[in-house]
C-alpha positions in Angstrom: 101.1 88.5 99.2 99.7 90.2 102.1 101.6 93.4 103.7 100.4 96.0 106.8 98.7 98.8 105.9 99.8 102.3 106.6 96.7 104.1 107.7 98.6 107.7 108.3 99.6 110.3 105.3 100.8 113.6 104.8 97.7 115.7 103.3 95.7 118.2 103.1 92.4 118.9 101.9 90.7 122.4 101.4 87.7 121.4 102.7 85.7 124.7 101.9 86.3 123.8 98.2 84.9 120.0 98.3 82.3 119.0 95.7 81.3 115.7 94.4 82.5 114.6 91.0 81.4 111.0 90.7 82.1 108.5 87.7 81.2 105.4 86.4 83.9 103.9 84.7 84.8 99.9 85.7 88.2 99.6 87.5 91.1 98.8 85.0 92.4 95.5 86.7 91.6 92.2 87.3 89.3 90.2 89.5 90.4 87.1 91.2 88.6 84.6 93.9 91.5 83.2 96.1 89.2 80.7 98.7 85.3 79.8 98.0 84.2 79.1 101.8 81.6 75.9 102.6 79.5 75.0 105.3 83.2 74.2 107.4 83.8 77.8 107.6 81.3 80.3 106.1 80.1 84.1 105.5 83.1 86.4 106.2 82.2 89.8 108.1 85.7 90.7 108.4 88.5 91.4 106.4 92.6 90.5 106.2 95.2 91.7 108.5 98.8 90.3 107.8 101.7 88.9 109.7 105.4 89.5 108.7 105.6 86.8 106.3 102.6 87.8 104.6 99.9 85.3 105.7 96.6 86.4 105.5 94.1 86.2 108.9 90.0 86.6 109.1 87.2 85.3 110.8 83.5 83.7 110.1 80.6 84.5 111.5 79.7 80.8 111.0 80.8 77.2 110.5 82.9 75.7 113.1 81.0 73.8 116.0 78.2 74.9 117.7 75.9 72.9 115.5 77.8 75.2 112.7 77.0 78.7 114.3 80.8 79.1 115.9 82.2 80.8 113.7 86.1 80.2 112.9 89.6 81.8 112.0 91.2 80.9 109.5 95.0 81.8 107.9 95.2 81.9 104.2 99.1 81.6 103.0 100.8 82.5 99.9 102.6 79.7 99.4 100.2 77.1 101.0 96.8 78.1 100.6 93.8 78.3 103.2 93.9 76.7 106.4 91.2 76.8 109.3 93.0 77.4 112.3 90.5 77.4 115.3 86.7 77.0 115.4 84.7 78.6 118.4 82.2 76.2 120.0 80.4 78.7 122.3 82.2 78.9 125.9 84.9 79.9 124.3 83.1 82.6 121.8 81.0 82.6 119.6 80.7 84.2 116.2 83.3 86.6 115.5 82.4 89.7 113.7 85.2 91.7 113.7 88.8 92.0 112.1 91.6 90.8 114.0 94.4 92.6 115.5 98.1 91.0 115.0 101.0 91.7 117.6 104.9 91.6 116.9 104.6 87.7 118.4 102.1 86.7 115.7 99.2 86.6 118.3 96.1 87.2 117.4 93.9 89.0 119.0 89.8 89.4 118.2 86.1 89.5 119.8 82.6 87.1 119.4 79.8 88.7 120.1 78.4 86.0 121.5 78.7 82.8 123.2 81.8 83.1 126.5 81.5 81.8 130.1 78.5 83.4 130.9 75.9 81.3 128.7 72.7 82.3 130.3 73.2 85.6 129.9 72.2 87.9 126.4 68.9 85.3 125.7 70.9 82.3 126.7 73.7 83.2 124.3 76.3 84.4 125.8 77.4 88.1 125.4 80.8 87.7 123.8 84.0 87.1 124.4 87.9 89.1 123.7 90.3 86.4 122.9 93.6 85.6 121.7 95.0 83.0 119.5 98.8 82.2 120.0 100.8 80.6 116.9 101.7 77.4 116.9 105.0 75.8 118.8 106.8 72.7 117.5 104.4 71.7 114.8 101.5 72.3 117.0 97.8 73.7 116.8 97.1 77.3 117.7 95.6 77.9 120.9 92.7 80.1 121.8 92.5 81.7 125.4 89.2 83.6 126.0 90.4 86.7 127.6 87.3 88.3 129.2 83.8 87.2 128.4 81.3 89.8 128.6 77.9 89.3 131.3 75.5 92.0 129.5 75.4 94.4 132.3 77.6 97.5 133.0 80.6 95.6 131.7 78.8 95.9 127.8 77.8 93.1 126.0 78.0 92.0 122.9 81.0 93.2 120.6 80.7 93.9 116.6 84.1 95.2 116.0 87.8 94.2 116.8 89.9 95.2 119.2 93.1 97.5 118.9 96.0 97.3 120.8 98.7 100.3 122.5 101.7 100.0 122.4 101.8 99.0 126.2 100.1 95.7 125.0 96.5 97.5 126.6 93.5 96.3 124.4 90.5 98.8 123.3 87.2 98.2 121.9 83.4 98.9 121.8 80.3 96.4 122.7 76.8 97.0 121.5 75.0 96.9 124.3 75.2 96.8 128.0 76.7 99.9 130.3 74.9 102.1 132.6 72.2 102.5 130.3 72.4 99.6 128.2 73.5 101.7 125.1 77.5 100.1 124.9 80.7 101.0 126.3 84.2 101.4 125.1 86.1 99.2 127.1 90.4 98.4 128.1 91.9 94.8 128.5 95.0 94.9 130.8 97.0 92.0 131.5 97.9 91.9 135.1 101.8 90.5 136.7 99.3 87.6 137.1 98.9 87.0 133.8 95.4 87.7 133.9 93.3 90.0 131.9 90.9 92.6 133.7 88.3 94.8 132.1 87.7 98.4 132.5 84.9 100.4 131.1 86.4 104.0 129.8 83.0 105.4 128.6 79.4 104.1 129.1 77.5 105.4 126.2 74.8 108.2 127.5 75.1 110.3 124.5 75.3 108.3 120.9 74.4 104.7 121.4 74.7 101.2 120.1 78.6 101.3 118.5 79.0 98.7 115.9 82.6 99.9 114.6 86.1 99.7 116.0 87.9 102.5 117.7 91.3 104.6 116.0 94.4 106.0 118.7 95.6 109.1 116.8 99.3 110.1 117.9 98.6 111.9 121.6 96.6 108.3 122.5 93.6 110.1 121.9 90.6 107.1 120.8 88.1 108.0 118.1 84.9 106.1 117.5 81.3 106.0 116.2 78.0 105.0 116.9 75.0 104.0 115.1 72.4 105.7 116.8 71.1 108.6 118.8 73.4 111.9 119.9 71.0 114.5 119.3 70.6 112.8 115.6 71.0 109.7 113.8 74.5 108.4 115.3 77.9 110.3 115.7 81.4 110.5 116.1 83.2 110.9 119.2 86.6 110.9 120.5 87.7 109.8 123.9 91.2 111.6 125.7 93.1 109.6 128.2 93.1 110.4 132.0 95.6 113.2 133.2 97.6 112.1 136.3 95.2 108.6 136.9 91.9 110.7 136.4 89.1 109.6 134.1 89.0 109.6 130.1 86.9 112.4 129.0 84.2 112.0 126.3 83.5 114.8 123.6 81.1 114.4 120.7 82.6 115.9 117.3 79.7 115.4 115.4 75.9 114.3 115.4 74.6 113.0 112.0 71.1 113.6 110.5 71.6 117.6 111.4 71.2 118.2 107.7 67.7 116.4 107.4 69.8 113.1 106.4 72.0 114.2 103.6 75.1 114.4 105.7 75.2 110.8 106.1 72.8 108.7 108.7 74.2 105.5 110.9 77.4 104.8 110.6 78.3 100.9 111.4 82.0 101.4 111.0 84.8 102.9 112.8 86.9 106.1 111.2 90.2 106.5 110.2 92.4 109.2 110.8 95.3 111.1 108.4 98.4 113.2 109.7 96.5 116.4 109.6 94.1 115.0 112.3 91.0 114.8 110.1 88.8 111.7 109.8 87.0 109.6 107.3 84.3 107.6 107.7 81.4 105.6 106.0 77.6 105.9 107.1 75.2 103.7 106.3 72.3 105.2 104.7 71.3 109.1 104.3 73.3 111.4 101.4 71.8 112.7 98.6 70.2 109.4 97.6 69.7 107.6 101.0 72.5 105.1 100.1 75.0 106.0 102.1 77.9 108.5 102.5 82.2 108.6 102.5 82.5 111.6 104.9 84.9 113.8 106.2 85.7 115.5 109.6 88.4 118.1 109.8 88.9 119.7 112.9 88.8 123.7 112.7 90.8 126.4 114.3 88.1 127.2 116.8 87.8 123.6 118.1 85.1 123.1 116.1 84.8 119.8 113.6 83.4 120.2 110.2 82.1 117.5 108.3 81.7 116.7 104.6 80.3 114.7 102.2 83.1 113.3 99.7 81.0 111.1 98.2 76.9 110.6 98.3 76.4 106.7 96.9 73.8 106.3 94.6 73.2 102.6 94.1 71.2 101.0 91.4 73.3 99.5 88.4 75.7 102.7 88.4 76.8 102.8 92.1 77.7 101.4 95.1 75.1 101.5 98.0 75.0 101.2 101.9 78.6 100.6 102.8 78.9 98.5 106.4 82.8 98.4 106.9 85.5 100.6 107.8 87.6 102.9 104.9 91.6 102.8 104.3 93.7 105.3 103.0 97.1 104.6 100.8 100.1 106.7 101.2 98.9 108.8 98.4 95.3 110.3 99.7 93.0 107.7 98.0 90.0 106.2 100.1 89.1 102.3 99.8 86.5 100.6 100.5 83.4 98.3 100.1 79.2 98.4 99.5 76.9 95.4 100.4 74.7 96.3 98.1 74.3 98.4 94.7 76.4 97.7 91.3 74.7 95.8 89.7 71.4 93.9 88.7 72.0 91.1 90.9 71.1 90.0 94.0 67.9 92.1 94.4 69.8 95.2 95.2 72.9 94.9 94.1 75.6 92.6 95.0 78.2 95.3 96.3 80.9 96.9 95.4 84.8 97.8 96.0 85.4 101.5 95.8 88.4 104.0 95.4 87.9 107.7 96.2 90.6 110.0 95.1 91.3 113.7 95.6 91.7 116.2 92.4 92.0 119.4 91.6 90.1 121.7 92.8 88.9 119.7 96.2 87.3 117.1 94.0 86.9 113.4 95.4 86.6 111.1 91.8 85.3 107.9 92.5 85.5 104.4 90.4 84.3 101.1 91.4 84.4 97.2 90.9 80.8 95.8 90.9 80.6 92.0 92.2 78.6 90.3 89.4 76.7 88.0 91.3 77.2 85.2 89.0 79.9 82.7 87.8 80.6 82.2 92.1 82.6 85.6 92.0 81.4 86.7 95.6 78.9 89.3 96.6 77.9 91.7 99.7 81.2 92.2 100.7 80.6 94.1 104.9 84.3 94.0 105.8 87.4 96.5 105.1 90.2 95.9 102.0 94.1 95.2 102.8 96.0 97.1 100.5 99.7 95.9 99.3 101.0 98.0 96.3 98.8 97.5 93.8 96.5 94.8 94.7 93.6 95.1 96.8 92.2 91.8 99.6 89.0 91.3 100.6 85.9 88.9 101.4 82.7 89.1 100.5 79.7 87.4 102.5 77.8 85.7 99.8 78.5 84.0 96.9 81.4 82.0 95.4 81.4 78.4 94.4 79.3 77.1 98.1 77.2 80.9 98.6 79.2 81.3 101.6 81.6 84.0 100.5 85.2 84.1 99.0 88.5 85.9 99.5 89.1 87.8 96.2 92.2 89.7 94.9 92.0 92.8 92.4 95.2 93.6 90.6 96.2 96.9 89.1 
């Protein structure tokens, strides 16, 4: 049902020669809700990642305990369905908002960005937690360990996105909020000969601030992120290198959004992703040619300088997609997927959302067709989280509707 995705290609794009060709046309497959949520476990804001037998894992932002503001995980199984696996209860996490991460054991590994031991912190909610759920032994429940839980101050606070892993078993991620200047960090999880887990901040943000979206290694262990605000402009990209000979990692900013008065894309709330050639794709949030949002690209040049552009300006309304939250993947053959929480349709006041594929043409062109949720007939709607791609169907969630309003996972076939 479910496979991993391979997020690296061989490609390259003549970026000098990039226009926009955008299209209308509805996407040739079919539409299919596999799990309505209810008030047990509720409103999505992450997508699928898959173990080797092709289980499906996400989170909620809600249901659970906690007077129904947990938030859960849940496993959804080809052969037998959807199962809640844990619910979060506050001093364990709280709300999880970000994908999970899978290792070759089956654990799972993820963040809340709130709730943890230290509950009086972050307005007396907690400023989040990493964990890690471990699969079942003998017919057994999963079990959650928190691994760190966040206090607000220089050690961040407050965590939006998942967490990657190394392939030393190392975790990486961004918070929100705290740091030296209370503008987020990017942070490492080691486990210790102790078995315990200790924190390190690699970068205080002092430059862009407030990261929302996940982080991406490229092959020399290099990390890549964004963040939403601030950077001499409206958010930006930046990459992070890894200390030489037990030194420091060294921060570089690659670009600064909002230098072309907005239409080069405005606050991104979603990490990149990175192809062979070293250039990297991205959403942003608003800004373009219509103030809905942009799919950009980032190729680095020969002089050390990165050059972005705009492969696709959204455009919302009944024609478009509009303001897309979540993170793009790429296939093995160049094309970009991905979703909008709003735009597509008439529905839900400004659209319900959309799923998107952006492919490259001849000629530089990016050609773009999308699925537009109906808001009706409990289909789903808003969709904020990244696809899973396996061959030539496409997995996702969606925030809102379905057969409760509290989101579905849906399938589109080819």
């Amino acid at each position: 049902m479910f496979a991993r995705v391979q997020l690296l290609l061989q490609r390259t794009v003549a970026v000098a020669t990039l226009i926009l060709l955008a299209t209308t046309f509805a996407w040739s497959g079919s539409y299919k809700v596999l799990h309505s949520f209810n008030v047990k476990s509720m409103n999505p804001s992450s997508g699928l990642v898959a173990d080797k037998a092709g289980n499906g894992y996400g989170t909620t932002a809600a249901g659970g305990f906690h007077n129904g503001k947990g938030g859960t995980v849940y496993e959804i199984s080809p052969t037998t369905g959807f199962h809640l696996i844990y619910g979060f209860s506050g001093p364990d996490g709280m709300q999880p908002q970000g994908n999970l991460t899978i290792d070759d054991a089956g654990n799972l590994y993820g963040t809340t960005a709130y709730g943890g031991s230290n509950s009086k912190s972050c307005n007396n909610q907690g400023c989040g937690t990493v964990f890690m759920l471990s699969p079942p032994t003998n017919g057994g429940a999963w079990t959650e360990t928190a691994l760190y839980s966040f206090s607000g101050e220089d050690d961040g606070g407050n965590p939006q996105a998942g967490v990657i892993l190394d392939s030393a078993g190392n975790l990486f991620g961004t918070t929100e909020n705290g740091g030296n200047l209370q503008a987020g960090t990017v942070f490492e999880l080691s486990e210790g000969d102790n078995g315990q887990w200790t924190e390190t901040v690699i970068y205080s943000m002092s430059d862009g601030a407030f990261p929302l979206g996940g982080l991406t290694f490229d092959q020399l262990g290099n990390l890549y992120g964004t963040t939403s605000l601030f950077g001499g402009g409206a958010g930006t990209v930046f990459q992070l290198s890894p200390p030489q000979s037990g030194g420091t990692w060294t921060y570089d900013r690659l670009y600064s959004f909002g230098a072309q008065g907005g239409n080069d894309g405005l606050s991104p709330a979603a990490g990149v992703v990175i192809d062979s050639s070293g250039s990297l794709y991205g959403t942003t949030t608003v800004g373009g040619d219509f103030n809905q949002g942009t799919v950009f690209e980032l190729a680095p040049g020969q002089d050390g300088q990165w050059n972005e552009s705009i492969l696709h300006s959204f455009a919302g309304g009944t024609s478009d997609g509009a303001n897309p939250q979540a993170a793009l993947v790429l296939d093995e053959a160049g094309n970009l997927f991905g979703t909008t929480l709003a735009g597509g349709g008439k529905g839900c006041f400004v659209g319900c959302g959309t799923v998107f594929q952006l492919s490259p043409s001849e000629g530089g062109q990016w050609v773009e067709r999308h699925f537009s949720f109906p808001g009706s007939n409990h289909l789903g709607a808003q969709p904020t989280s990244s696809l899973l791609l396996n061959g030539k169907r496409i997995y996702g969630t969606t925030t809102r509707g379905g057969s409760q309003g509290s989101g579905v996972i849906f399938q589109i076939s080819e």
